[in-house]
Backbone as ProteinMPNN parsed JSONL, in Angstrom:
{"seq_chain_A": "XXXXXXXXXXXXXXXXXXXXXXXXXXXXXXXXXXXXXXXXXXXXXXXXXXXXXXXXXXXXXXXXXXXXXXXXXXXXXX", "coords_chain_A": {"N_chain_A": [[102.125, 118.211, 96.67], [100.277, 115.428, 98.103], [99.764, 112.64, 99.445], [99.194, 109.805, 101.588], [97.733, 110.608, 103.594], [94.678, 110.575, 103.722], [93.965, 108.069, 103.22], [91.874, 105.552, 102.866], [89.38, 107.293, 103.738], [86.04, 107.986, 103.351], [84.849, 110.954, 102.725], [83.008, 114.091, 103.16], [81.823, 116.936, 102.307], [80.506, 120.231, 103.14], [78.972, 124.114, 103.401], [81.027, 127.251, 102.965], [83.937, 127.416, 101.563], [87.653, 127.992, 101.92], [88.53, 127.556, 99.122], [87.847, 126.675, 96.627], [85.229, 124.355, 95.656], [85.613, 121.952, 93.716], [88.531, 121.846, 94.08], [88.581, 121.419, 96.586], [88.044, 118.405, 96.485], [90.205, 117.107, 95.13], [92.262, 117.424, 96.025], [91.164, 115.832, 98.38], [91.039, 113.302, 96.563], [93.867, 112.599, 95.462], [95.374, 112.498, 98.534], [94.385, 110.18, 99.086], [91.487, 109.952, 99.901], [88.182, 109.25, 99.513], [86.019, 111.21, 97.813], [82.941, 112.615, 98.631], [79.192, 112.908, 98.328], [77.305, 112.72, 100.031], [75.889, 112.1, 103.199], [76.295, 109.27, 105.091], [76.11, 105.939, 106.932], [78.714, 105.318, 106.353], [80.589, 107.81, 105.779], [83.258, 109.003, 106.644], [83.881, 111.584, 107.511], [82.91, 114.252, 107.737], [83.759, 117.694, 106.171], [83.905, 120.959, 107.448], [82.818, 124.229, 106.177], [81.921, 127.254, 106.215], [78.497, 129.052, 106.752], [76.849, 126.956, 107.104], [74.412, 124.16, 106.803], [72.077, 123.286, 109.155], [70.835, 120.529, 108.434], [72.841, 118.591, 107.138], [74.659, 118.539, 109.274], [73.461, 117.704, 111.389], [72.71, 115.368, 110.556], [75.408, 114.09, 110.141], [75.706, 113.96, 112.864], [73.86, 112.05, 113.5], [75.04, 109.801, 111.88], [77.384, 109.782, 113.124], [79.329, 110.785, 111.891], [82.611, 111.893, 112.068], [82.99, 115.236, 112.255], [84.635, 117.863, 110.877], [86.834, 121.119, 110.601], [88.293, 123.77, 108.626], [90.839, 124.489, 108.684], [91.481, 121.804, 110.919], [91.428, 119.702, 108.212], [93.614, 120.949, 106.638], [95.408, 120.337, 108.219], [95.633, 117.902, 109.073], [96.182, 116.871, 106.171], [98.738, 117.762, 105.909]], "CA_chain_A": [[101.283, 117.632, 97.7], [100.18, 113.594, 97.728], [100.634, 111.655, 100.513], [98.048, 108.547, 101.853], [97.111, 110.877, 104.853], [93.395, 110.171, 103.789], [93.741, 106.245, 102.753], [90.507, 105.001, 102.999], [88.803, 107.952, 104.269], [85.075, 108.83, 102.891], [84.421, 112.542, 103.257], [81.781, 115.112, 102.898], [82.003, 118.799, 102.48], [79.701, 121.18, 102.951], [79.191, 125.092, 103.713], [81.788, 127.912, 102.065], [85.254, 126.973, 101.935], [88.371, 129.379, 101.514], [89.185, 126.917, 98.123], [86.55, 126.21, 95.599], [85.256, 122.642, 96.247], [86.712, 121.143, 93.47], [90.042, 122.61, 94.685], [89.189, 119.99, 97.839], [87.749, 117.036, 95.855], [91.378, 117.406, 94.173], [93.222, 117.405, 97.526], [90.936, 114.482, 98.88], [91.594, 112.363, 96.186], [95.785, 112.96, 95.945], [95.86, 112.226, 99.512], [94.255, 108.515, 99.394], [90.447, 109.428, 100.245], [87.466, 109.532, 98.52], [84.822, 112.289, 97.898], [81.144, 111.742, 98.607], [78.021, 114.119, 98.274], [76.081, 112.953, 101.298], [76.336, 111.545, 104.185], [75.771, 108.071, 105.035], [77.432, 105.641, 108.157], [79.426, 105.308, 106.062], [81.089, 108.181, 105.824], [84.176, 108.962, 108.147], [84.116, 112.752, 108.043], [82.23, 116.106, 107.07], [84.521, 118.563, 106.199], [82.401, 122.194, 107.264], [83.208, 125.351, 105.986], [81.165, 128.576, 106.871], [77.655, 128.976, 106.591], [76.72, 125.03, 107.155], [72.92, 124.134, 107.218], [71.581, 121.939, 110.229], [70.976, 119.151, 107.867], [74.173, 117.836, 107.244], [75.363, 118.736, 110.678], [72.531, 117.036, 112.347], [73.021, 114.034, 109.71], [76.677, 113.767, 110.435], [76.057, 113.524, 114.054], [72.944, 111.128, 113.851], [75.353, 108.475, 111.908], [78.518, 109.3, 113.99], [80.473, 110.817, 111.558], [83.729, 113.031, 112.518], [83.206, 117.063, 112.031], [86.245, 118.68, 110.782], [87.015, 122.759, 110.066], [89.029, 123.51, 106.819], [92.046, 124.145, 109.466], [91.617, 120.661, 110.841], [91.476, 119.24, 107.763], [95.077, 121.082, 106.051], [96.562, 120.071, 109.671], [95.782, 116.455, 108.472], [97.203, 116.675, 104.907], [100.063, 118.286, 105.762]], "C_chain_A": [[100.883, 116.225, 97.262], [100.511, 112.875, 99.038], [98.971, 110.751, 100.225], [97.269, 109.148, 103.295], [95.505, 110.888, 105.14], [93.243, 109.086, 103.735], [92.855, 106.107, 103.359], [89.202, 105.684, 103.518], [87.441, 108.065, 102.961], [84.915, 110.298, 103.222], [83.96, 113.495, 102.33], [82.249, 116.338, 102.716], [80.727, 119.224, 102.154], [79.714, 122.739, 103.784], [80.362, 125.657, 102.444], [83.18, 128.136, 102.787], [86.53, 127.997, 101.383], [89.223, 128.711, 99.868], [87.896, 126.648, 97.401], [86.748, 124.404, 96.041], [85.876, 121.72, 95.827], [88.068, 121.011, 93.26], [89.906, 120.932, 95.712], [88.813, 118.787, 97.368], [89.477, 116.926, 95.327], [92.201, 116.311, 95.201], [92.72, 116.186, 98.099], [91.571, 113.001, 97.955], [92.964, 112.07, 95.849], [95.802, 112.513, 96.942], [95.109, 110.702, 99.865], [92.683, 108.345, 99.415], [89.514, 109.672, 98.963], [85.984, 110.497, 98.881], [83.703, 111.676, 97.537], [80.503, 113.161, 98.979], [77.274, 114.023, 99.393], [76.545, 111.944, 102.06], [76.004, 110.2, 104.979], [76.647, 107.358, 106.646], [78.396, 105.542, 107.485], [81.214, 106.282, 105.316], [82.052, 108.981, 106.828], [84.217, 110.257, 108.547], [83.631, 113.805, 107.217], [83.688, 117.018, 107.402], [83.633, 120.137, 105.818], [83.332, 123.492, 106.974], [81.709, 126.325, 106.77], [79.92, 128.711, 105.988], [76.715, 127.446, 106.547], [75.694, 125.243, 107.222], [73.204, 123.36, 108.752], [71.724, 120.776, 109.696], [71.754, 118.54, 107.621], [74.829, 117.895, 109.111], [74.617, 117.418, 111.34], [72.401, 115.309, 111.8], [74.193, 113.265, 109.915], [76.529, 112.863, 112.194], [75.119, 112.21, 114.561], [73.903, 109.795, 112.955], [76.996, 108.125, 112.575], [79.75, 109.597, 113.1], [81.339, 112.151, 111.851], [83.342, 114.34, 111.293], [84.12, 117.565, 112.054], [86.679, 120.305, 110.047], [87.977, 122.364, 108.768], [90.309, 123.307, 107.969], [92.6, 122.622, 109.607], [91.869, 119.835, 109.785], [93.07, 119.559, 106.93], [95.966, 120.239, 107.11], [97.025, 118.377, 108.743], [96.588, 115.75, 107.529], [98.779, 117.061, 104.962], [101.293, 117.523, 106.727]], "O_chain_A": [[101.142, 115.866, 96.114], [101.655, 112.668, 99.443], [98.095, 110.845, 99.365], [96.469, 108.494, 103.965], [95.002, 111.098, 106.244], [92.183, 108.753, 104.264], [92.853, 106.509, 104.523], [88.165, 105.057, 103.73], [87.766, 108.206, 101.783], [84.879, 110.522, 104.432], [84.3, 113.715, 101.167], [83.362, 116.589, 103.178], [79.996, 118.825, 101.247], [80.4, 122.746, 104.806], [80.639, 125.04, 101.415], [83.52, 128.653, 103.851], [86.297, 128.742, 100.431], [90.273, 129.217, 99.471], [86.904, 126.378, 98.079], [87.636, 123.649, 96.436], [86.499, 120.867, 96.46], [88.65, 120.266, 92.471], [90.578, 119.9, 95.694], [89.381, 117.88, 97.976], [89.443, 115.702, 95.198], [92.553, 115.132, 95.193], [93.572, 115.349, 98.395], [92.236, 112.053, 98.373], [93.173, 110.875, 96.058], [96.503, 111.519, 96.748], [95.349, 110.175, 100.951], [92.2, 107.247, 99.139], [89.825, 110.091, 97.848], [85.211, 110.466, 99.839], [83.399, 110.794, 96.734], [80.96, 114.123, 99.597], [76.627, 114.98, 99.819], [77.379, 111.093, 101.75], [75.036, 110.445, 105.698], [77.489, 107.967, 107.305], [79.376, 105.735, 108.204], [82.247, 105.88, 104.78], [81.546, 109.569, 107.784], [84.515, 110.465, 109.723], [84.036, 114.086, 106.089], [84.406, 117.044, 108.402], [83.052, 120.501, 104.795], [84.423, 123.676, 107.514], [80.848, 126.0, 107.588], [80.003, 128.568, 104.768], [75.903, 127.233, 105.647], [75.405, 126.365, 107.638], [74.267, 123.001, 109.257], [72.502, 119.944, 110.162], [71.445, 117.391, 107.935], [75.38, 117.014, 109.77], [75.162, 116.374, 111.699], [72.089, 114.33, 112.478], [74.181, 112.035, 109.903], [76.963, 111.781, 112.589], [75.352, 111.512, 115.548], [73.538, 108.673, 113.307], [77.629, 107.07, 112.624], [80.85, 109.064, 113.242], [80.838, 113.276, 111.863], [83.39, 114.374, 110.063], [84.663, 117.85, 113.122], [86.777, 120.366, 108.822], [88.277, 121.318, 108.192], [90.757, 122.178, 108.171], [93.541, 122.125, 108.989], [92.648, 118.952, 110.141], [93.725, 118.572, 106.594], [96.998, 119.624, 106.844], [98.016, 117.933, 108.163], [97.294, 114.747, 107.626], [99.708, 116.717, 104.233], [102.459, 117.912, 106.661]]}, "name": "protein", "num_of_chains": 1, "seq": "XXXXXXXXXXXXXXXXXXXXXXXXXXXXXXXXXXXXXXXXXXXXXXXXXXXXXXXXXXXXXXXXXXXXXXXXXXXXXX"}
């Protein structure tokens, strides 16, 4: 696996994911983007697994950044 299908991407994770996290920190950075703990405008995309709070959700959507399932997110890499 490796491609640039993240290049320049910031992205979040939070909730419980079917990969340990730093399984997807792994996978983000291999594919071009870079992993971040919180959520800022500046970040381009929450990646939510199961059980999500509000607070990130409601954080994501107050600076506009893209909400993406684990699905969505393999679709991407692959």
């Amino acid at each position: 696996m490796g491609n640039n299908a993240l290049e320049g991407l910031s992205i979040c994770i939070t909730g419980s994911l079917s990969k340990k996290r730093e399984e997807y920190i792994k996978i983000i950075e291999e594919n071009g983007g870079k992993f971040i703990n919180s959520i800022s405008k500046k970040t381009n995309m929450l990646l939510i697994g199961d059980n999500v709070g509000a607070t990130k959700i409601n954080k994501a959507n107050d600076c506009g950044t893209k909400i993406i399932t684990e699905d969505e997110f393999i679709k991407m890499i692959n």
